[in-house]
C-alpha positions in Angstrom: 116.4 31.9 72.2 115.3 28.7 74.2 116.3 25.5 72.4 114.0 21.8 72.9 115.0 18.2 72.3 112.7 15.3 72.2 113.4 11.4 74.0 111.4 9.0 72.1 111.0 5.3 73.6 109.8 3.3 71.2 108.1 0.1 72.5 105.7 -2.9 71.2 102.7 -1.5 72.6 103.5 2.2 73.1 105.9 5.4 71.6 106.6 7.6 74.9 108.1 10.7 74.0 109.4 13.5 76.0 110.1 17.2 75.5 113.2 18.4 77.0 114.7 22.1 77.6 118.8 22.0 77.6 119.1 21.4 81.1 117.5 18.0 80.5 114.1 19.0 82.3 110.8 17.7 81.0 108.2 20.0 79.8 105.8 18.0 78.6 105.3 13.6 78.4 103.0 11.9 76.3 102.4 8.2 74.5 100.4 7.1 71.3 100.3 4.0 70.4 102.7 1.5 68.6 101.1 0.4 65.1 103.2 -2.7 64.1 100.9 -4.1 61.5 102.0 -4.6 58.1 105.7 -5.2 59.5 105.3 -1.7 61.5 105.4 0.9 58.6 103.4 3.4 60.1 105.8 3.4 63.3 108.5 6.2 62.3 105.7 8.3 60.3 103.9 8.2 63.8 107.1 9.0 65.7 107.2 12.0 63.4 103.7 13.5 63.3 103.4 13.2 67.2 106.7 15.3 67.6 105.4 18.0 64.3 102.0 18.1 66.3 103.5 18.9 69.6 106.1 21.7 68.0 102.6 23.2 66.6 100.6 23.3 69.6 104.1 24.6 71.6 104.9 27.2 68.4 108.4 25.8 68.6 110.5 26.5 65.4 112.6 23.4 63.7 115.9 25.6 63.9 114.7 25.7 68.3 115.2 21.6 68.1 118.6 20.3 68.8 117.8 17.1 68.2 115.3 13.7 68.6 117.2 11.1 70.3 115.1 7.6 69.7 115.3 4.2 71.2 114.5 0.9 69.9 113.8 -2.8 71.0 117.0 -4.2 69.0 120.5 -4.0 68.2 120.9 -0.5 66.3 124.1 0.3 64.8 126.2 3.9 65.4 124.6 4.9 61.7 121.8 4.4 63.4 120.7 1.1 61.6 119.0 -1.5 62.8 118.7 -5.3 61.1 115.9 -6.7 63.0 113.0 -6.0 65.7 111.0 -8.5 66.5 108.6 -6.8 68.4 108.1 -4.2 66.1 107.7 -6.2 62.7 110.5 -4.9 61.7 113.5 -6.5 59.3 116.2 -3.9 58.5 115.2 -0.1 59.1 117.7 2.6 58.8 116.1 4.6 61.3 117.9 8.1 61.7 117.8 8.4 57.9 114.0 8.2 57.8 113.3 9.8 60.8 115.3 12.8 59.7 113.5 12.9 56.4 109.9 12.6 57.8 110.7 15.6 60.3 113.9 18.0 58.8 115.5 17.6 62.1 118.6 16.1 63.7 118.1 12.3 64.9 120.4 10.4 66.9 119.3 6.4 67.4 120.1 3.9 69.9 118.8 0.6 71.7 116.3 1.0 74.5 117.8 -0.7 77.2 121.3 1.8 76.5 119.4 4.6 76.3 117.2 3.9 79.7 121.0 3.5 81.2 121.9 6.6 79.7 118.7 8.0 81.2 119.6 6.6 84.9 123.3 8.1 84.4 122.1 11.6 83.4 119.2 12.2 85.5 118.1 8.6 87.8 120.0 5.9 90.2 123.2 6.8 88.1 123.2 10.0 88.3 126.7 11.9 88.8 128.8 8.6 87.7 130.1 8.2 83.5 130.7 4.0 84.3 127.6 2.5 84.2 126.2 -0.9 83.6 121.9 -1.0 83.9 120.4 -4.2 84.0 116.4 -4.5 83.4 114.6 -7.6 85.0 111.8 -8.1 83.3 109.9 -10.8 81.2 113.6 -11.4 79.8 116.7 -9.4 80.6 118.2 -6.5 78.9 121.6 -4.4 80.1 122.7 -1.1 78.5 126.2 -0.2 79.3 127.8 3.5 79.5 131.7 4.0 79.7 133.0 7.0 80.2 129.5 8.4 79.1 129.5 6.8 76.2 127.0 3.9 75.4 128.5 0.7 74.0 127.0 -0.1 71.0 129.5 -2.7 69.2 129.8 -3.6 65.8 126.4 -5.4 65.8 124.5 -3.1 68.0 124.6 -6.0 70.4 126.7 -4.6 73.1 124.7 -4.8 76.6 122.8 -7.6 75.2 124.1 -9.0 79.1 120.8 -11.4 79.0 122.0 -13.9 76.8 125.6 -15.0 78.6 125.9 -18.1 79.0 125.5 -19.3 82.5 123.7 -22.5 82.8 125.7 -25.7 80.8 122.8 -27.7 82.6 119.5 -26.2 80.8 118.2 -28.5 78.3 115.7 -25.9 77.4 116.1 -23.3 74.6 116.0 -19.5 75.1 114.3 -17.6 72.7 117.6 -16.4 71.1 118.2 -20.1 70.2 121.0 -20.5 72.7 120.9 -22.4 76.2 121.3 -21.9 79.4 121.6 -17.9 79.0 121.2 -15.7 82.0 117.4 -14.3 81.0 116.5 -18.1 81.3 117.2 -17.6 85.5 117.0 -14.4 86.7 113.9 -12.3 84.5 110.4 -12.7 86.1 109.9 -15.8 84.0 113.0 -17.3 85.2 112.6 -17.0 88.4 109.3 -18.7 87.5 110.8 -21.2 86.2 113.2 -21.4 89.1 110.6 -21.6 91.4 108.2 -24.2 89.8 111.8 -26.8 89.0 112.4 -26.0 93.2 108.5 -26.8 94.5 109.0 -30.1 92.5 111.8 -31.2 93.5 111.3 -30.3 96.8 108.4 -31.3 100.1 109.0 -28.4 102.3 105.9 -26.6 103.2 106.1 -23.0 101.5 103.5 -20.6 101.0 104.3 -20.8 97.3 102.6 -24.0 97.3 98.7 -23.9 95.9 99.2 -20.6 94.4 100.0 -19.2 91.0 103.8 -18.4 91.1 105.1 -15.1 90.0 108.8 -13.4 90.9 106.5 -10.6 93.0 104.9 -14.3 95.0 108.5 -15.6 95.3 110.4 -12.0 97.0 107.2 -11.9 99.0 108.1 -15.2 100.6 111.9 -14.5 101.1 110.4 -11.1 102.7 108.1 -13.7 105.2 111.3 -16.3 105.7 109.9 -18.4 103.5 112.5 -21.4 102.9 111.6 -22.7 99.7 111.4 -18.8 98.3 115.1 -17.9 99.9 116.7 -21.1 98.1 115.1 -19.8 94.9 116.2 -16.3 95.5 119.9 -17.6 96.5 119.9 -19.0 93.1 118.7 -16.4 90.9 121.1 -14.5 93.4 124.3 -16.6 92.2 123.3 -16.6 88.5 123.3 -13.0 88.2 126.0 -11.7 90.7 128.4 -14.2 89.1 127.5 -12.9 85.7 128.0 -9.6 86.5 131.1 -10.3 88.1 132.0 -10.9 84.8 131.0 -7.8 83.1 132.9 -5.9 85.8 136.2 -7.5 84.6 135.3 -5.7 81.0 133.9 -2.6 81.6 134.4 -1.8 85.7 131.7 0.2 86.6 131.2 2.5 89.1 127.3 1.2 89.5 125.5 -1.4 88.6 121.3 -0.1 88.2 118.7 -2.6 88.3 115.4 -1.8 86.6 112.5 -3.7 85.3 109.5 -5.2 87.2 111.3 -6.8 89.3 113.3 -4.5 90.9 109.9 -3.3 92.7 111.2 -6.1 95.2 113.7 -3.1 96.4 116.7 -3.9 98.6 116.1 -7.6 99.5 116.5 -7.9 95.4 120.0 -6.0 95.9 121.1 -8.2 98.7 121.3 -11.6 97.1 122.5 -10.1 93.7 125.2 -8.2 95.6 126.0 -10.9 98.3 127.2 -13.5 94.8 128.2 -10.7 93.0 131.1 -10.0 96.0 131.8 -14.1 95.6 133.0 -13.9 92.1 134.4 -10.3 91.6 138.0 -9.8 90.6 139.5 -7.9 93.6 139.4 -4.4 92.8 136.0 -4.4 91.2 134.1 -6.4 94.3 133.2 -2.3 95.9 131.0 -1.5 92.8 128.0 0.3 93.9 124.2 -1.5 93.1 121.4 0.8 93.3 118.0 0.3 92.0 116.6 2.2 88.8 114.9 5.8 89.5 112.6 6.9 86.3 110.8 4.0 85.9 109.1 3.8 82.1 110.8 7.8 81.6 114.4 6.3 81.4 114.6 6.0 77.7 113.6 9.2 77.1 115.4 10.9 79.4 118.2 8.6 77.4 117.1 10.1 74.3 117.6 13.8 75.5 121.1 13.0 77.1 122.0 11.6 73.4 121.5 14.9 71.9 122.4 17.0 74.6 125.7 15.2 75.5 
């Protein structure tokens, strides 16, 4: 009898969900929308009538589903509890409990950004190591880490929250955690905004960034043309993050570090100056951890989902 898993990716605009046979292949990928009005109570109830309609049109049986492994944008708990999600209207939700009431069927519940690095360990830029660390550049910064396969979740569903170390005692402005100077402030697309715009001011050096509307994609462009100004920035955002992840290595030692989000589309010349700081500040034995960029895109977190409930 063939058995089926689903990945769910729960996100502020979307729900993408997968289903998987128990090899971990896709048979089938879909999204509805994310409906977070009135504090996001119809979000679960949706997770569950999209995976009942798609077991209906497929004529799977409940007892041929292992399992629905679900990620979401906050700190969730290993009871699979979560205590706020901002993006989802959301205060506490314990979401395996309800998901497993709306649909009868096994649930298994972890953040997104750990379950897109399970996804990149089990079938993307991971793929064949258990010791991972993914970091996701983005509007802010998010990290899931894997050891030994497992994800680190800690006691408040904050482990791999790698976007809010400290790193800047300089920054006078807040992050929108609260804190200062925390890693997401430099190195996520808006960072490296910010980067660039503190650089072009203090700065008279011609650069092509000059008279146009910065974004990170504008500032790679320019280190990919030589650009000065743009390499200064890059070396920057380069030094925050290697050194930050030199740090993480002396916890966890990965075997690879993957780097996702938007602005991983820069490619290799992103690698280079995360890699070329991160070799600065390593400890010894850690400075020959592999970097790769992420492989399945916007499918990671479901592919993380299956891996929960296949593992």
């Amino acid at each position: 009898m063939t058995k089926y898993c689903f990945g769910i990716d729960i996100g502020g605009t979307s729900i993408k969900c997968g289903l998987f046979d128990i090899y971990g292949d896709i048979i089938d990928k879909w999204e509805i929308t994310t409906r977070t009005e009135h504090n996001g109570v119809h979000i679960l109830p949706d997770a569950a009538n999209t995976i009942k309609d798609k077991m209906k049109k497929k004529n799977i049986k409940a007892e041929d589903i292992l399992g629905v492994g679900i990620g979401i944008p906050g700190p969730v708990n290993q009871a699979g509890e979560i205590s706020c999600a901002v993006n989802l209207h959301w205060g506490y939700v314990h979401v395996v409990e309800e998901l497993e009431a709306l649909t009868g069927l096994t649930v298994k519940a972890g953040n997104d950004a750990n379950m897109a690095a399970l996804g990149e360990m089990y079938k993307g830029g991971a793929a064949g190591c258990h010791n991972v660390v993914l970091v996701t550049l983005g509007t802010g910064v998010g990290g899931g880490i894997i050891v030994q396969g497992q994800m680190i979740t800690g006691t408040h569903g904050a482990g791999g929250e790698i976007g809010h170390i400290h790193v800047d005692d300089n920054e006078e402005e807040k992050c929108n955690c609260g804190g200062q100077g925390c890693l997401e402030q430099s190195t996520s697309a808006t960072g490296i905004v910010r980067l660039a715009k503190k650089a072009l001011s203090k700065s008279t050096k011609d650069s092509l960034l000059r008279g146009s509307e910065i974004s990170a994609k504008l500032v790679f462009d320019g280190v990919k043309e030589n650009d000065e100004l743009a390499i200064e920035i890059v070396e920057q955002f380069g030094e925050y993050l290697g050194k930050a992840l030199s740090m993480i290595s002396c916890v966890v030692d990965p075997q690879v570090y993957v780097i996702g989000g938007g602005v991983s589309k820069a490619g290799p010349v992103l690698i280079h100056y995360i890699q070329k700081y991160y070799q600065k500040y390593a400890f010894p034995a850690c400075r020959d951890t592999i970097f790769s960029l992420a492989e399945l895109g916007n499918d990671a977190g479901i592919y993380g989902g299956a891996k929960l409930i296949l593992e």
